[in-house]
N, C-alpha and C positions, 0 to 999 in steps of 0.2 A: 880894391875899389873902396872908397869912403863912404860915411851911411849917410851924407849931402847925395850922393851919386843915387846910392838905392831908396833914398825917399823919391828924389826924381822920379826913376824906372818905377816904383809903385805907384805914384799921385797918378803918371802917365795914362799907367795901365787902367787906373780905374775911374780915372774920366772918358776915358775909351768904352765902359760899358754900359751896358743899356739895360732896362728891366728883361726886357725878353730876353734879351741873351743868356739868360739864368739857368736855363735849365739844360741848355747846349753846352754853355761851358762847365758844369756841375757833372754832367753824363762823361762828357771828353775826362773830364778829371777822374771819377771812378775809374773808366777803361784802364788810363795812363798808371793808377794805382796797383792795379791788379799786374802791369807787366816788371812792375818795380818791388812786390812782394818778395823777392826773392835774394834782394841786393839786402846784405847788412849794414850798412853803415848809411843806410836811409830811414832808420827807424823813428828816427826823431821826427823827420822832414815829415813822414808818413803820418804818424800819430799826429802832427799836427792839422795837417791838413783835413786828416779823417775825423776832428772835431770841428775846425770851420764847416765840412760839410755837413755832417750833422746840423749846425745852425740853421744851414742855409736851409735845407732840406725839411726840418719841424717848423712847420704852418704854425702851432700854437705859441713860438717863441717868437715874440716882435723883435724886430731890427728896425732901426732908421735907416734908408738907404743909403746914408754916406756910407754906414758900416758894410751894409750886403756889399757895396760897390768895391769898398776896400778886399775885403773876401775876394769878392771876383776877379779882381785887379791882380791878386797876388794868384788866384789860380790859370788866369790866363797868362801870368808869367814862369810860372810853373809849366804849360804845355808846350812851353815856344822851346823847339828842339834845339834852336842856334839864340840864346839871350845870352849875355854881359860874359856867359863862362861855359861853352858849348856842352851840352848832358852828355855827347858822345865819348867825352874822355871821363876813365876809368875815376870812381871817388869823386875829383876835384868840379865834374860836370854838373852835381848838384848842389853845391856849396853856396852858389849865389843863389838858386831856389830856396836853399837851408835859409838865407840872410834876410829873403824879403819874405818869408813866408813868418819865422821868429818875430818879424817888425811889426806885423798884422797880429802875431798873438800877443805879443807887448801893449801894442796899441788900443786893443781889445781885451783888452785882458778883465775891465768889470766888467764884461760881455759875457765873457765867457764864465765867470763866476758865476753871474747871475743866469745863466745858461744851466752850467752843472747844479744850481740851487733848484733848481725846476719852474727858473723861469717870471 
C-alpha cells in the first residue's frame, strides 16, 4: 500500500473523532496494549504508541486538537481488528498499524520533542 493510501486511512480516521471520544479510545488502547506485550516484533509499534499516549493523557501538556485528533485517529486505527492488513495474521497483521502510527510520530515529531523537553 502507498503512503497517498495511508495518509487517506489516517485524515479519515481522525476526522471521525470527537473530543469525548478521548478517553474511550485512550482506555480501549491501553487494554489492547497490555494483550500485545508479549509479541516481539511490536516493540516499536508499542513504544510508540505508549508516548502518544502519554501526550494524550498529561493535562499539563497543551495540544491543538488537530494534533490530539491525529493521535486519536491513529489509535483508533490501531484498535480495528480487520484494517488495510488484518492483526490476526502472524507479524505482518500489525505492519499497517506500524505505518500509520510511524506517520503520526513523523508528523509530530516537534510535539513530541517539545513534549520530552517538559513541555
Amino acid at each position: 500500500m502507498d503512503a497517498s493510501r495511508h495518509d487517506d486511512v489516517l485524515r479519515d480516521a481522525a476526522s471521525s473523532v470527537r473530543p469525548e471520544d478521548e478517553e474511550a479510545i485512550v482506555e480501549r488502547t491501553e487494554a489492547r496494549l497490555q494483550s500485545l506485550t508479549s509479541r516481539k516484533p511490536t516493540w516499536f509499534l508499542l513504544r510508540n504508541i505508549r508516548i502518544l499516549l502519554r501526550m494524550l493523557r498529561d493535562r499539563s501538556f497543551h495540544m491543538e486538537w488537530s494534533s490530539r485528533a491525529l493521535i486519536l485517529g491513529a489509535l483508533v486505527y490501531f484498535l480495528l481488528p480487520s484494517d488495510l492488513v488484518p492483526d490476526v495474521l502472524p507479524v505482518l497483521g500489525l505492519t499497517d498499524d506500524t505505518l500509520i502510527v510511524g506517520m503520526v510520530i513523523k508528523r509530530l515529531s516537534r510535539e513530541i520533542e517539545r513534549y520530552r523537553a517538559g513541555g
